[in-house]
C-alpha positions as CSV (number, residue, x, y, z in Angstrom):
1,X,11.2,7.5,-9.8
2,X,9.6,6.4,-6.3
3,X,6.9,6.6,-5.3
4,X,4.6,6.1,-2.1
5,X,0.8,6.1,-2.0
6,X,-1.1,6.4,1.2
7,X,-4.5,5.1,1.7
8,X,-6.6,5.3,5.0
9,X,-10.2,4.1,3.7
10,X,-10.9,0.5,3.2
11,X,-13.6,2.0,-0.2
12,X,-10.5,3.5,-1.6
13,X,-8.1,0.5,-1.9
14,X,-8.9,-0.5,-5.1
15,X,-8.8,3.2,-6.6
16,X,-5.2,3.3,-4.6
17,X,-4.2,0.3,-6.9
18,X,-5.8,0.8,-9.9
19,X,-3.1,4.4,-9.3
20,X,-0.6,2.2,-9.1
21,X,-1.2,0.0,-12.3
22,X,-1.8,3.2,-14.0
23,X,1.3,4.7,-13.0
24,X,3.4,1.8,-14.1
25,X,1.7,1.8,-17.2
26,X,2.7,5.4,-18.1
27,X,5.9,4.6,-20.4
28,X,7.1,8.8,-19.7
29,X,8.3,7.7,-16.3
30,X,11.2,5.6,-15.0
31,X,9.2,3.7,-12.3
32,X,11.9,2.3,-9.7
33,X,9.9,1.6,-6.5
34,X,6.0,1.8,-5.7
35,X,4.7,1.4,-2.2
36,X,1.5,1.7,-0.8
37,X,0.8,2.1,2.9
38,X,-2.2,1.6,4.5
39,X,-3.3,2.6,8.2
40,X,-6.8,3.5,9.4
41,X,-9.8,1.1,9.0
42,X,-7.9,0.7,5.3
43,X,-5.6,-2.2,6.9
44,X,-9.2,-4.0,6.8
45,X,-8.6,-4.6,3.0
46,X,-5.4,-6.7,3.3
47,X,-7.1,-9.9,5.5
48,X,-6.5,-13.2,3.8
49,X,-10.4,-13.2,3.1
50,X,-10.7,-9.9,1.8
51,X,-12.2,-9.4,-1.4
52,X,-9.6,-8.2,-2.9
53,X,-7.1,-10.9,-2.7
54,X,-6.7,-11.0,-6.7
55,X,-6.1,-7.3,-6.7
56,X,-3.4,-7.4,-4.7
57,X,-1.9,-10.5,-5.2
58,X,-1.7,-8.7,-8.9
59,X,-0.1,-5.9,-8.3
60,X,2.8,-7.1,-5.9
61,X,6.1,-7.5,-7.4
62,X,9.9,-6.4,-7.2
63,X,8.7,-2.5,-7.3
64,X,5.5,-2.6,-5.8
65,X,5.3,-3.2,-2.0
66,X,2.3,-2.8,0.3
67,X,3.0,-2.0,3.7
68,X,0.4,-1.9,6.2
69,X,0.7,-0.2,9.9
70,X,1.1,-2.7,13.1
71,X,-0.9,0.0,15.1
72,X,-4.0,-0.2,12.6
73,X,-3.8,-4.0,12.5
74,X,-4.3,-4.3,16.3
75,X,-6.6,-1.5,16.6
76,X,-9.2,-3.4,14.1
77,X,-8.2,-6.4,14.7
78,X,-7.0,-8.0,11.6
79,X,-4.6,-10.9,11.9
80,X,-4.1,-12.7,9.1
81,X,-2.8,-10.6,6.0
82,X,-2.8,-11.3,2.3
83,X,0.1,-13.1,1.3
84,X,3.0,-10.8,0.4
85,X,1.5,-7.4,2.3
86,X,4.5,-6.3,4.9
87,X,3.5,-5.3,8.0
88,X,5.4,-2.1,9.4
89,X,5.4,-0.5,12.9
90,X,3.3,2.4,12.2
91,X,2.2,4.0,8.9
92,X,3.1,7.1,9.2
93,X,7.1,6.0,10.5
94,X,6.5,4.6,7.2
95,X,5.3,7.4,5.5
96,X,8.2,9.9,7.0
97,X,11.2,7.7,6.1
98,X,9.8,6.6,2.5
99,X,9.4,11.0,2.3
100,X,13.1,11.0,3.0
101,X,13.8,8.9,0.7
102,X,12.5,11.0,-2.0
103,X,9.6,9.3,-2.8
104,X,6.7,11.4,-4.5
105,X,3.8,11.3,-2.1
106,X,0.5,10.6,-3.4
107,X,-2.5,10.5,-0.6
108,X,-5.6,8.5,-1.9
């Protein structure tokens, strides 16, 4: 199963991976690939000094990917990213092609 999650709030990040923890945690599904992408003020989050560093350093691994829109980064001027978080060249781009891919969408 694949799935992507989309958050555009910088408050909702840590609900968006606490989801995905909780999701790979459910032993009914056949988890293949997670990804979260993040556009709007939510690319905020992912800065090296953000205060969720731990979080995400956590929860990225060989099935879960976070993906954060080029656009977003440059409209609020963040920089320097948490190690790991990929940065793509606009979220939704991202959000359409992961969709064709048949991955479930799930909008935080």
């Amino acid at each position: 199963m694949k799935t992507v999650f989309h958050v555009t709030e910088p408050d909702l990040v840590s609900t968006a991976i606490g989801a995905i923890s909780n999701l790979l945690e459910d032993e009914s599904l056949a988890v293949t690939e997670v990804n979260l992408v993040a556009n709007g003020r939510s690319v905020e989050e992912f800065d090296k000094n953000s205060n969720i560093v731990d979080e995400v350093e956590d929860i990225l691994s060989d099935i879960v990917k976070i993906k954060v829109c080029s656009n977003s980064l440059t409209a609020f001027k963040v920089d320097a990213l948490i190690d790991g978080v990929e940065v793509v060249p606009s979220g939704v781009g991202e959000l359409t092609k992961l969709q064709s891919y048949r991955c479930a969408y799930i909008r935080i």
